[in-house]
C-alpha positions as CSV (number, residue, x, y, z in Angstrom):
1,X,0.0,0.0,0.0
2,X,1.5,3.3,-0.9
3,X,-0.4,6.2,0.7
4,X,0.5,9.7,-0.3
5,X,-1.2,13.3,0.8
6,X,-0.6,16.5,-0.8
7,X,1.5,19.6,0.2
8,X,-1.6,21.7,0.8
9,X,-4.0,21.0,4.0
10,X,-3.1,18.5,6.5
11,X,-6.6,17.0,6.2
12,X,-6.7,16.5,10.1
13,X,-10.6,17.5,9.7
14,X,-9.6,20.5,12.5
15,X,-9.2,23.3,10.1
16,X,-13.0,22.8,8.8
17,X,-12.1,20.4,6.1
18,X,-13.7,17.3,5.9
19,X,-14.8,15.7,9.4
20,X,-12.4,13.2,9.6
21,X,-9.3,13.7,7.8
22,X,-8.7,11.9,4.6
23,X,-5.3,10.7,5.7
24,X,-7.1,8.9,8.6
25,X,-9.6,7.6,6.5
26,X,-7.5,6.0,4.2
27,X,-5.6,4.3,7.2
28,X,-8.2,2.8,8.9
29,X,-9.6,1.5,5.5
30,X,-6.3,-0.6,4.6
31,X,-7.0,-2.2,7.7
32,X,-10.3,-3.2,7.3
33,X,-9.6,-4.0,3.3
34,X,-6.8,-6.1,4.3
35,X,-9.4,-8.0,7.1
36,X,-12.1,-8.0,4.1
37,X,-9.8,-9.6,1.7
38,X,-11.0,-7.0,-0.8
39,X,-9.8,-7.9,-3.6
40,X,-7.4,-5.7,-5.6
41,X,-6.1,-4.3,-1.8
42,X,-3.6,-3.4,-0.9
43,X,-2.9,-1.0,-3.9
44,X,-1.5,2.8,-4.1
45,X,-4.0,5.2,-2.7
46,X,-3.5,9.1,-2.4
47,X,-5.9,11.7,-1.5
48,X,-5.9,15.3,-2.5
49,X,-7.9,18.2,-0.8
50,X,-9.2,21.4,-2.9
51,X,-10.9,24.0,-0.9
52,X,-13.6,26.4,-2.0
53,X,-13.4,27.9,-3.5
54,X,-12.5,26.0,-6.1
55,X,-12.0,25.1,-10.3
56,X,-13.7,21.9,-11.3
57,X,-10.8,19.1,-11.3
58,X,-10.0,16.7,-14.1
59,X,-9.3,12.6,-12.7
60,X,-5.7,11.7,-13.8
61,X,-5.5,9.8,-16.3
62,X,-5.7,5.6,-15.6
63,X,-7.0,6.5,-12.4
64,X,-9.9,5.7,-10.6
65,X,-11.6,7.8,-7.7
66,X,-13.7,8.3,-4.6
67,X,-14.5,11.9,-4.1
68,X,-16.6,14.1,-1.3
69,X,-18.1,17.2,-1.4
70,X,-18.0,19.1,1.5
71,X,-19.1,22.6,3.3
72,X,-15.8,24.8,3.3
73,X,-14.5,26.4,6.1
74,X,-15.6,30.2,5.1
75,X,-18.9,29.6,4.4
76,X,-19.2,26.9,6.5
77,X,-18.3,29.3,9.5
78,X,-21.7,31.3,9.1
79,X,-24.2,28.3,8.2
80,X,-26.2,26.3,10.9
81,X,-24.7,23.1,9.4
82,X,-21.0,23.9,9.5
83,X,-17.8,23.8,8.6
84,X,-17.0,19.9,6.5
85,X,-20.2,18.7,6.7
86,X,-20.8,16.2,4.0
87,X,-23.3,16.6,1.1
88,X,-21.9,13.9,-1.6
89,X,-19.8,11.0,-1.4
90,X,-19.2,9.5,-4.8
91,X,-16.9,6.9,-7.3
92,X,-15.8,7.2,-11.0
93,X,-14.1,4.6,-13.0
94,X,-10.8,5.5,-15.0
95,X,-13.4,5.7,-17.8
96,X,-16.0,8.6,-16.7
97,X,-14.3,11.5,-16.7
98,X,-17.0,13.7,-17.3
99,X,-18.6,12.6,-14.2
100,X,-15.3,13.6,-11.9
101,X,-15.4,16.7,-13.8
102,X,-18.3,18.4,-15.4
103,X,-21.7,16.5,-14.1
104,X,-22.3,17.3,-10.3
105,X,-22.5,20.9,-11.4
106,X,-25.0,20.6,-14.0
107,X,-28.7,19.6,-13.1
108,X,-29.7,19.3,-16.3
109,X,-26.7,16.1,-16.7
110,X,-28.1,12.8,-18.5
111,X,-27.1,11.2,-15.5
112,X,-29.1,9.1,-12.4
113,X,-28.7,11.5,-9.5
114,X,-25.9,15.4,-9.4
115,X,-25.4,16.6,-6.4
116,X,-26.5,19.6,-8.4
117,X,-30.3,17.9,-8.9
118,X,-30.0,17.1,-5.6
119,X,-29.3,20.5,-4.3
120,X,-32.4,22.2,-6.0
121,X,-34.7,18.9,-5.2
122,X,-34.4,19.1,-1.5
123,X,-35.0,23.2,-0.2
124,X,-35.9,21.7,3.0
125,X,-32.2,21.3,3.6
126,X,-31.8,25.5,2.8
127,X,-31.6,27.3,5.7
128,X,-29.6,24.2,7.0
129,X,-27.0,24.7,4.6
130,X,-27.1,28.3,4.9
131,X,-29.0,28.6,1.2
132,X,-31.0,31.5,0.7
133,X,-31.5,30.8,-2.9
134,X,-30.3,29.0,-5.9
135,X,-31.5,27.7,-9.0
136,X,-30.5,25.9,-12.1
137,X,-28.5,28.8,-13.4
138,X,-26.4,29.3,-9.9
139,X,-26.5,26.2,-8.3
140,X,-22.8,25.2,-10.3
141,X,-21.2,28.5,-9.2
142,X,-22.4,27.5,-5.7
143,X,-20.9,24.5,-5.8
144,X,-17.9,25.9,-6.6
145,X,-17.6,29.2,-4.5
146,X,-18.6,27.0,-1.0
147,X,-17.6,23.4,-1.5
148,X,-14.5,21.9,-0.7
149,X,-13.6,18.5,-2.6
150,X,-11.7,15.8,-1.3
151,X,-10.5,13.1,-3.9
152,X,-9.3,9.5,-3.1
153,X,-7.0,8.4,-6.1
154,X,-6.7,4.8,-6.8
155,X,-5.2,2.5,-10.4
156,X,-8.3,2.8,-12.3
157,X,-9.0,-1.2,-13.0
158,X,-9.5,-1.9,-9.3
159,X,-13.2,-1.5,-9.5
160,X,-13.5,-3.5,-6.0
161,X,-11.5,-1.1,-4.1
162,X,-12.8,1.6,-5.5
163,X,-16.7,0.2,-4.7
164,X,-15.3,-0.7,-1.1
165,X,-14.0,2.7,-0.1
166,X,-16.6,4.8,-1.5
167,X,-18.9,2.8,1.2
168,X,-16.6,3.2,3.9
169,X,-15.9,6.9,3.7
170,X,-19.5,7.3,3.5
171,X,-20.3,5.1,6.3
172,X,-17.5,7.1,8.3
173,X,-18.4,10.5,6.7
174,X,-22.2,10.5,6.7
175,X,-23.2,12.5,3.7
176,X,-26.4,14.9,3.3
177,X,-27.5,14.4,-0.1
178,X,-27.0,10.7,-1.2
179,X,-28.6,10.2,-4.3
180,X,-32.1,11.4,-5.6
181,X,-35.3,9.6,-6.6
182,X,-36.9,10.1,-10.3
183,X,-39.4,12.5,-8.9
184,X,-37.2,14.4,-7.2
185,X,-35.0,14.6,-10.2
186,X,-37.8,15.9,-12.4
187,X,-38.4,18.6,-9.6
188,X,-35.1,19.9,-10.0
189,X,-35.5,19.4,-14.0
190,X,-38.4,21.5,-13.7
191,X,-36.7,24.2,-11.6
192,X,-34.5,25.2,-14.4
């Protein structure tokens, strides 16, 4: 296993990052991987941290990912849910790209749930997250202007891990907006 962090934040979950810090996270799941027999474990696994605000990220070529969307520290300071509190927890294969990238921030993506759609689906969460409006033209610019993103970088192939930790870090995490029904997703569709 070959863990890496980057040079920016320390990711101890203190500074209003993330709640636990990634670098914890990713401990604790090699052991538990290597007591699951997971297969494809153990394997190189690095994390990287980018705080709101921040530019929408591209996945490294070959690799695979987990990745969280969180509140950030600055906005996070003035909303009732505060600072690193989860929204999304989510996995992309070396192969969807667009999906790392582009999709969360679009409602209107040709895909089963955003955390976009899911943002504009669910206003009861609003005053919660400190939202006093958005719609389908600002919810992206929300996203990035408030959101920090935490990325857990695996080889792309290892479809197993990849499945294994995105269930972990959300069991560890807890995340606000997991998914949306079909209704819900029209809801936001209609929004626009």
């Amino acid at each position: 296993m070959t863990v890496s962090a980057p040079q920016t934040l320390a990711g101890s979950g203190h500074d209003g990052s993330m709640m636990i810090g990634p670098d914890v996270l990713i401990a604790e799941f090699g052991d538990a991987a290597g007591n699951a027999a997971i297969r494809g474990w153990p394997c190189s696994l690095r994390f990287e941290q980018r705080p709101a605000p921040h530019h929408k990220p591209e996945l490294p070529p070959g690799e695979g990912a987990v990745y969280v969307f969180s509140i950030g520290s600055a906005y996070g300071s003035s909303a009732p849910c505060g600072p690193g509190r989860v929204l999304k927890v989510g996995k992309v294969g070396r192969g969807n790209r667009r999906r790392f990238s582009r999709s969360h921030y679009n409602p209107s993506a040709p895909t089963i749930s955003t955390l976009a759609q899911s943002l504009l689906a669910h206003p009861i969460l609003w005053p919660w997250l400190g939202i006093d409006h958005i719609d389908a033209e600002t919810v992206g610019r929300w996203m990035l202007d408030n959101l920090d993103r935490t990325h857990f970088f695996m080889p792309g192939d290892l479809a197993e891990v990849r499945a294994a930790l995105e269930v972990y870090v959300r069991a560890r995490v807890g995340s606000a907006l997991e998914g949306v029904s079909i209704g819900a997703k029209r809801k936001a569709a209609r929004a626009q």
